[in-house]
N, C-alpha and C positions, 0 to 999 in steps of 0.2 A: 504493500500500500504506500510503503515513502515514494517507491519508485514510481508509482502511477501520480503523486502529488507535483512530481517533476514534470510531466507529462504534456503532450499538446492533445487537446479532446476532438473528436470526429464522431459523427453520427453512427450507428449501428447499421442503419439502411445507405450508408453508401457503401457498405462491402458488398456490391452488387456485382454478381457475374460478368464479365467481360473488364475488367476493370480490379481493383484490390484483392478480389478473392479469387483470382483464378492464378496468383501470384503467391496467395497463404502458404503455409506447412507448419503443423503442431510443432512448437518450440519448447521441450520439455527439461533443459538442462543437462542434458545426455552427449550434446555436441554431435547428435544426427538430426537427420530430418521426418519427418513420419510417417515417408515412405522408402525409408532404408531398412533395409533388415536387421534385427536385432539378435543379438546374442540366444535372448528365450525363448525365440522359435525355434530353432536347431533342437532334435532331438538329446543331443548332449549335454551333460548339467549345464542350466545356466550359469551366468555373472552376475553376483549381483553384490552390494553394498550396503551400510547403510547412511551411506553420504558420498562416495563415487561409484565407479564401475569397479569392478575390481580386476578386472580386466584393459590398462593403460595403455595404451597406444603409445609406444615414444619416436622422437622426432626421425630415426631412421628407418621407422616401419615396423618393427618387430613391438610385441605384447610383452606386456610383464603380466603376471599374474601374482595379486597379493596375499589372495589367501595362502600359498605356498610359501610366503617370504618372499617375494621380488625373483622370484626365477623368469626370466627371460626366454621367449622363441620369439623363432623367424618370421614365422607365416602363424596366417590364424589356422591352417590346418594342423599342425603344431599344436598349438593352443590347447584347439579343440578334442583331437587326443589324447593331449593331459589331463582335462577334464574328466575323462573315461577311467583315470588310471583310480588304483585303489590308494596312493598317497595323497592325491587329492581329495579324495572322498574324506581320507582320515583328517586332514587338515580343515575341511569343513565341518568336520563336527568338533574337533576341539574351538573353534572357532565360535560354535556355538555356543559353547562352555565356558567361552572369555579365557581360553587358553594360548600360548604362543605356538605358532605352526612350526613343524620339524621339518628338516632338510631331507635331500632323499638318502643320502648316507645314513641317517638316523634311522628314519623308517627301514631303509635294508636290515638294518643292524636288528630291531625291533622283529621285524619278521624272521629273523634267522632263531635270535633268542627266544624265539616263541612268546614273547609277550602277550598280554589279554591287549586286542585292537577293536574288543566290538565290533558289531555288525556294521560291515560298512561294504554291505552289497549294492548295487546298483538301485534296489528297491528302496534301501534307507534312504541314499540319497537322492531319489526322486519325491521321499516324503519333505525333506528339510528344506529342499529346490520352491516344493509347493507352497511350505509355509511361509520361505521369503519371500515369493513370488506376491501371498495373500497380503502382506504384510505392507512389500510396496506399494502393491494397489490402492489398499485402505490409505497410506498416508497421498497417495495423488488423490483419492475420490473426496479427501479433507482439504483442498486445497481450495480457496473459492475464486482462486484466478486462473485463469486461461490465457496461456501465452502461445502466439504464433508470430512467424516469421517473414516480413516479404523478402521473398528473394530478387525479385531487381531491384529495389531502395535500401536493402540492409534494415530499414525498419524494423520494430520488436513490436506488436501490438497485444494488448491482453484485455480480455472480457473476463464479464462476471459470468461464473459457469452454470449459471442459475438463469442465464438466458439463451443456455442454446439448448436446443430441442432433444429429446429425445431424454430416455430412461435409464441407458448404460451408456457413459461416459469415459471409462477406463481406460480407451483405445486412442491411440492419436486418429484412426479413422473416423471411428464414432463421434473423436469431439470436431472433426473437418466436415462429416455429416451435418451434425447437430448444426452446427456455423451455418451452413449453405441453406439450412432451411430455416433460419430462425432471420437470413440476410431475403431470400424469399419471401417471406409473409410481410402483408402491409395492413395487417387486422391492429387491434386496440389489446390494450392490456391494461390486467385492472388492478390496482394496487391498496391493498385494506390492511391499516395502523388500528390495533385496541390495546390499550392498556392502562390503568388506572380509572375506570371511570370515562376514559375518552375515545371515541372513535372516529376516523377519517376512512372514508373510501374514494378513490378517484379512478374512473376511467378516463383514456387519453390514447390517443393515435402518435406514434412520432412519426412525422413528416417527410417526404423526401426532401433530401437539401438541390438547392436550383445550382447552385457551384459546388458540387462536390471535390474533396482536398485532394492536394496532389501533394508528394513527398517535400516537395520544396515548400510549398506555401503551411505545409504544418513545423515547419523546422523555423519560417518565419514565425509563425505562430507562437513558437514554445517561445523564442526567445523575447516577443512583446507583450504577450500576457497566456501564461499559460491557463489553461484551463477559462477560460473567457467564455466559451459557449455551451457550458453547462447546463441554463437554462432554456435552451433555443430549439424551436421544432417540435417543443412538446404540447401537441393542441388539445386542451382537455373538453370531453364530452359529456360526462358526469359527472356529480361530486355528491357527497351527504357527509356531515360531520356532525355526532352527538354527543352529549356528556351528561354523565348524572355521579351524582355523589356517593359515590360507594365504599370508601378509601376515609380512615379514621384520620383527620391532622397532626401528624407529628409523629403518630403512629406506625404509617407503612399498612401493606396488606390490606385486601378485601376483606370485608366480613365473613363472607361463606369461609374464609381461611381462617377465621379467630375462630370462630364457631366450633369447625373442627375439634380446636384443644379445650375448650370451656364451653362452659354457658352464660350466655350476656342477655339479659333483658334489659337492657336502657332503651332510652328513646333514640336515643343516634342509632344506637345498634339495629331496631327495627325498622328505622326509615334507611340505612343503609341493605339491609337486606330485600326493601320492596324498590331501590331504586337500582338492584344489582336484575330484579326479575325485571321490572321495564326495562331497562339497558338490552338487554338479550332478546325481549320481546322485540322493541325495536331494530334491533340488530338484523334480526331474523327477517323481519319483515320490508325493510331497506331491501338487501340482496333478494327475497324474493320477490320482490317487484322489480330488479333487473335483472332477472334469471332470463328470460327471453328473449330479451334485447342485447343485454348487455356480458351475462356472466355465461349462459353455454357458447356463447358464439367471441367467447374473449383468445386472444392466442395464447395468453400466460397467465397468470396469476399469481400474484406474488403477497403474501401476508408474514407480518410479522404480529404475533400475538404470544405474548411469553405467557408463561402460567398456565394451570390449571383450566382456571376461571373462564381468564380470557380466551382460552382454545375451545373449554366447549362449548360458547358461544355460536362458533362458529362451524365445530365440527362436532359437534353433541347434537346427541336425538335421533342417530341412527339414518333411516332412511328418509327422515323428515331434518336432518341437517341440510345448512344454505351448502356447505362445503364437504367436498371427502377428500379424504387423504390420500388413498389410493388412484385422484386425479392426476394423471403424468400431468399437466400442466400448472400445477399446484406447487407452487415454489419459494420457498421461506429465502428472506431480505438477508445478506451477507454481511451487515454492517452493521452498523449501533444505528437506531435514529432516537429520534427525539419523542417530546410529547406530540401523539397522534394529534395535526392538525389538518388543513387542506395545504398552509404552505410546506408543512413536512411532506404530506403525501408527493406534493407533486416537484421537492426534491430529490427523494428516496426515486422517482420514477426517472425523474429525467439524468441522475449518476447514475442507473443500471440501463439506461439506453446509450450513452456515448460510449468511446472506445481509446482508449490510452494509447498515444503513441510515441515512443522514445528511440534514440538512436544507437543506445549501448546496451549491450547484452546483460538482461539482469540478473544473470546466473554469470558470478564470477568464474566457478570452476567450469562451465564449458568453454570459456573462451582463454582458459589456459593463466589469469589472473590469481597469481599465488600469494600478492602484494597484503589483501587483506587478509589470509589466511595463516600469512607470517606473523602479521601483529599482532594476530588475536591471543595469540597466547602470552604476547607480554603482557596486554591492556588487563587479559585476565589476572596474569600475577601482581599489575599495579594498583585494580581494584581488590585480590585478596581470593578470589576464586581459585588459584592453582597455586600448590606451593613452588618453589625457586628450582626445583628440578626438576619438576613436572612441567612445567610452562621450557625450562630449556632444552627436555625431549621433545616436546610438543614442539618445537620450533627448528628441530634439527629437519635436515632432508632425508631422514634416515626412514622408509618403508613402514607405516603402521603398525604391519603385522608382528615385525620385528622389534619393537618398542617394547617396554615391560610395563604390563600391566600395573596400573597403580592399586587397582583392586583386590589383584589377588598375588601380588608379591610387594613384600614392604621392606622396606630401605635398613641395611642392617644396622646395627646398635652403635656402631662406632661414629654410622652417615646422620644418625639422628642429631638436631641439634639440641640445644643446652635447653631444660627445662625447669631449672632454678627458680627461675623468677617466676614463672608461670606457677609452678606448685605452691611458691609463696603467698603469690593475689590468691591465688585458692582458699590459702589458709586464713587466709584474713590475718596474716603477720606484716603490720608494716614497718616496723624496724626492720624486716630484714629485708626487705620490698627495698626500702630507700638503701641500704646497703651495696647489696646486690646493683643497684642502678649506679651508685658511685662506683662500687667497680668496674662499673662498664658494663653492665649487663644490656644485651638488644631491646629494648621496650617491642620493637618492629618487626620479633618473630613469630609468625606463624605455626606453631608445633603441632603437628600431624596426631601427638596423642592427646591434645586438646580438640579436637575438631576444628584444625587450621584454625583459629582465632588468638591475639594477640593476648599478652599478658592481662593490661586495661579492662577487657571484655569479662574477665574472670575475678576481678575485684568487685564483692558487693558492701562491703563495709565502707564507710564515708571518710573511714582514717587512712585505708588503702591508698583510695583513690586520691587521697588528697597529698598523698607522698609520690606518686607518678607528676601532680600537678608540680610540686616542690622544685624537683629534679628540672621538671622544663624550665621554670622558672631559674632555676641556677645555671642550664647549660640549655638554652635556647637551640643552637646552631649543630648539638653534641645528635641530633637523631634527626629524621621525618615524622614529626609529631603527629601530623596528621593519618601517616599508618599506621602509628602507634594507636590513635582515635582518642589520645587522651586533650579532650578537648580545650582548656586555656589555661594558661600558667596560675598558681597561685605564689606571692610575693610575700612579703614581711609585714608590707603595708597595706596588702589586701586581707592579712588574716587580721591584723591588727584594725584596720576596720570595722571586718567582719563581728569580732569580739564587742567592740565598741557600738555597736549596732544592736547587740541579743542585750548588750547591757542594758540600753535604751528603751526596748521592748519590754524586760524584765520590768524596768520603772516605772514603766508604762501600765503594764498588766500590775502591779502593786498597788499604783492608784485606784486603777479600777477596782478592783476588790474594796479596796476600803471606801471607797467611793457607793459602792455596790451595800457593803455593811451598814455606812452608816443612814441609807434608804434604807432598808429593808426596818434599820430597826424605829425609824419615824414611822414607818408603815403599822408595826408593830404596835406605838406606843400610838397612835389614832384608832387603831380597830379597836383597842381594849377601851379608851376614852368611847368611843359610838357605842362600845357595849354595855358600858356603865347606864348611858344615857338610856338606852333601850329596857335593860333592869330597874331603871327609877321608875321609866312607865309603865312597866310590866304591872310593878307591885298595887302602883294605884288602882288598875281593872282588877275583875272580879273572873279572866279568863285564867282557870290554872293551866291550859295547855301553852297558852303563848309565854307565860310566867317560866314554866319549867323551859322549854326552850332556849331565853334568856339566861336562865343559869345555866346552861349545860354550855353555851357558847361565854358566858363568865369566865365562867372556870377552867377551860383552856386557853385564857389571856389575862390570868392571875390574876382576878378582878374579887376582890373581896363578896360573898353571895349569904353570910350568917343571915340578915336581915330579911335578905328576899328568900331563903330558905322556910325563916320564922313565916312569912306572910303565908307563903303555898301550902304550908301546913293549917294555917286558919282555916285558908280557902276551901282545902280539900278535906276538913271535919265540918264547913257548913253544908260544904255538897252533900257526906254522908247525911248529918242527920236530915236534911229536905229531903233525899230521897229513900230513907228506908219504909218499909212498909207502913210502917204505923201510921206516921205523920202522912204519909201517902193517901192513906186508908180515911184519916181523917177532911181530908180537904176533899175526896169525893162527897163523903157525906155534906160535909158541909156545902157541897156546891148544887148535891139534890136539893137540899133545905133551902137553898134558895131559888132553884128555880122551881119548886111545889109552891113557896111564898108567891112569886113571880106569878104564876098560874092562877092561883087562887086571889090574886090582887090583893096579898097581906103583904103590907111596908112596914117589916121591922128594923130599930136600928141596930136589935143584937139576935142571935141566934141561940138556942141551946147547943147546936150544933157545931158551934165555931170550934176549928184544930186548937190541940195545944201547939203544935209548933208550925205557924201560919209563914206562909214566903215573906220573904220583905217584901215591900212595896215603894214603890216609886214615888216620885214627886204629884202625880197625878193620881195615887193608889191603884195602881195597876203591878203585877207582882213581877218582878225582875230576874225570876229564875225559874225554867223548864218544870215545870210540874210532873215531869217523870224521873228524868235522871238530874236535877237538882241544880243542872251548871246555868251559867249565866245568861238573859235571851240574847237573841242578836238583835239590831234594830229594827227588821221586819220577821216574826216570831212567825210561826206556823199556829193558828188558833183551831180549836174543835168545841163547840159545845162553850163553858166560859173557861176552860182550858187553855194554855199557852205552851207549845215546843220548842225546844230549839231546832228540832232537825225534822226531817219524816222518817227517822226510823224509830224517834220519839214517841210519835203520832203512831203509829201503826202496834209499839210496841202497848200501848198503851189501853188503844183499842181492844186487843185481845185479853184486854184482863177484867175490862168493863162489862 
């Protein structure tokens, strides 16, 4: 993709027969063309690699072959009956094993000694042939670009492989097929974005161009604005874009996807799940109202809909899906795009209609470019990826095969370097960290029994680390600090800051506390003042629930309660005697007595009947305390008969005794 970013853009429909594409040939890295015969058509084990041939052409005609160690012939027929032989079979399977291939003197020697050489019949090695065969395949049919070749401009062009026609791809013919018919059609393509609650679908025809490119006028091209007609020729015919809220803020994920692991009844969560069924309904119902027009008679189709959710929108429901998957024209988008909009859609469509064209081969190794394959192993030992003898195998010209494995042979005890220091960041000892560094110890080694990581990376103690800091700070210039990773020097004056700083903080946080104490205890010494106040009112009512209350919050704010103790004790011997039966017993009678007087129209001023122990009475003579349980009325009393309650369960309890 850097390579196509460099690129001058050309339409898809001007690789029109008679003209660019009768010029083509599948350019696949290989350094053939896609109608040269290849190594794995020949009945004889193939060549294969997995990153060249393994089969090298050198400059005066003759093959090396690597699986064998760089043994040399003349002719490919040579070659190709070494292929055959059983040393080669043997060497491709140690190969398989990440082992190093043997000479044929060795193998003689092995055969004569009768060695165990496992099965390495012609049959094994047509099984292991097939597995690399599958193998390569799979990583070309992961590829999502298509490179061909013009052969009279030297040109390099590359499509997205998700627009050329056809189901099997694998072959350089199939993908020059697929080209020629996918540069033949001038039908519409439909391109549908969902994800998140949003959907875009766009059909659109791209256009034939009226000046179509010639080699020169794209090389002008590249060099005044590359990529410039990116959006050009793409005429849109349809379009429908919806969105509903289905997708929690801040959260991620569809509802239908929380759901899954919990259960959610809130309100977002069920207006989330009825705007995920409209979404889909309308979904549904977009596409099949351009099913006839528009989606069976489209050339391509191309959706990107990630998830679950979003896919079976479109291909859920079985036979009443808009979409099947088993559509050969059914073709998922090879690139990231954006939030599904109309102007997304109709750039995702118009970057899979143009065609990349560049002047340098973008496979260095076919065109014999060893420049970056040289450096890559230093870059890798400058970034820490390869230790210092690995990256100087890695860079020798010495034969792959021949190299020693890093994996399965390790460097002997003497070649190992110093891991002193490393064992000590381990230990979290920085005296001897800082020592060791005076002596000169590397901060900048990679030790192969640490998993290549430098000393630094292996200090979690903050004293460690800050003795690696120390040393830079005394000897600046003494390493590559930066490989080291110990990131900035600490000074004399920076710790001494440092110090002078947490002091600062200390004094800071001291204040606060006292600061903090001596609120809390005004807080303290108000609440017990408010409580006081509240128990001096308490005692003047005649309620002993609100009374006792007051004391019980008294006296967990040391508020003296003797006095209002003494009162609720009054309160709660006058409640007894009004309400035990007797005195009860009496004020019924006496309340017949008077309304038999009432009835009969006799006005006395006294009763025989009157209680000995009569309710108090109020300022108006009306009596100020519950006639059943004794306590005080409130100001709107519950009345019955010439009775007065405090409550209805007064009244009720009351009833049932009369």
């Amino acid at each position: 993709d850097k390579v196509r970013t460099r690129a001058a853009l050309m339409l898809i429909t001007e690789l029109a027969p008679g003209g660019w594409l009768d010029g083509l040939a599948v350019h696949d890295g290989r350094g053939r063309a896609a109608n040269e015969p290849s190594l794995r058509e020949d009945p004889a084990p193939a060549v294969t690699g997995a990153d060249v041939d393994e089969a090298e052409a050198a400059e005066d005609g003759s093959y090396v072959c690597r699986v064998s160690g760089g043994v040399r012939f003349e002719t490919l027929a040579e070659f190709r009956a070494h292929c055959k032989s059983d040393w080669y079979r043997f060497n491709v399977k140690r190969k398989a094993r990440s082992l190093q291939p043997v000479s044929e003197a060795e193998f003689e020697t092995m055969v004569e000694q009768g060695d165990e050489l496992g099965d390495i019949s012609g049959s094994d090695t047509s099984d292991v042939e097939a597995e690399e065969e599958e193998r390569v395949a799979s990583r070309e049919r992961q590829q999502p670009v298509v490179w061909f070749r013009h052969e009279d401009s030297g040109l390099y062009l590359s499509l997205w492989r998700c627009v050329l026609r056809g189901s099997d791809l694998s072959t350089p013919d199939a993908r020059m097929a697929g080209l020629r018919e996918t540069a033949a059609r001038s039908g519409h393509w439909l391109v549908i974005l969902s994800r998140g609650g949003h959907f875009a679908a766009l059909v659109a025809r791209v256009s034939q161009a009226k000046n179509p490119s010639t080699p020169s006028a794209l090389r002008e091209r590249k060099r005044q604005a590359p990529g410039a007609r990116a959006g050009e020729h793409v005429h849109m015919l349809a379009h429908k874009t919806l969105h509903r809220y289905v997708t929690r803020r801040k959260a991620g994920g569809r509802q239908s996807v929380a759901d899954g692991a919990k259960t959610i009844k809130s309100v977002g969560s069920s207006l989330r799940r009825h705007n995920e069924t409209m979404l889909t309904e309308e979904i549904r119902a977009c596409l099949e109202g351009w099913r006839a027009e528009w989606v069976d008679t489209a050339d391509l189709i191309f959706v990107s809909a990630p998830g679950p959710a979003n896919s079976a929108s479109l291909f859920g429901g079985g036979k009443a899906a808009p979409l099947s998957k088993g559509d050969p024209r059914v073709r998922g988008v090879p690139f990231i795009t954006n939030r599904p909009t109309l102007g997304e859609a109709s750039r995702v469509l118009g970057r899979l209609a143009h065609v990349a064209v560049v002047d340098e081969d973008p496979f260095p190794a076919a065109r014999g470019d060893t420049t970056a394959e040289a450096g890559a192993p230093a870059a890798a030992e400058a970034r820490g990826l390869l230790p210092p003898a690995a990256a100087q195998s890695a860079s020798s010209n010495e034969p792959q095969s021949l190299r020693p494995d890093p994996q399965t042979e390790e460097a002997p005890a003497s070649e190992q370097p110093p891991s002193e220091l490393h064992e000590a960041a381990e230990a979290g000892d920085a005296a001897r960290v800082a020592a060791l560094l005076s002596e000169g110890a590397d901060p900048t080694v990679r030790h192969p029994a640490f998993r290549m990581k430098v000393a630094y990376d292996l200090a979690q103690q903050q004293e460690v680390r800050n003795a690696f800091r120390r040393h830079m700070a005394h000897a600046p210039d003494a390493w590559d600090w930066k490989s080291a990773k110990v990131p900035s020097p600490l000074t004399d004056e920076l710790e001494a800051a440092k110090a002078e700083k947490a002091k600062a903080k200390e004094r800071e946080r001291k204040k606060r506390r006292e600061k903090e104490k001596k609120e809390a205890k005004a807080k303290l010494e108000a609440e017990a003042r408010q409580a006081a106040e509240d128990l001096r009112a308490a005692c003047v009512q005649d309620d002993t629930d609100v009374l006792a209350t007051s004391i019980a919050r008294a006296e967990g704010l040391d508020v003296s309660v003797v006095d209002a103790k003494a009162r609720l004790a009054e309160l709660r011997k006058q409640q007894e005697d009004f309400a035990n039966p007797e005195a009860r017993r009496r004020r019924e009678a006496a309340a017949r007595a008077a309304a038999l007087e009432k009835r009969l129209g006799i006005h006395s001023s006294a009763s025989p009947l009157e209680p000995a122990a009569s309710a108090p009475e109020g300022p108006s003579g009306a009596s100020t305390r519950c006639d059943w349980c004794g306590k005080p009325l409130p100001p709107s009393p519950f009345t019955k008969h010439v009775f007065s309650y405090c409550s209805i369960e007064c009244v009720q309890a009351h009833a049932k005794t009369l």
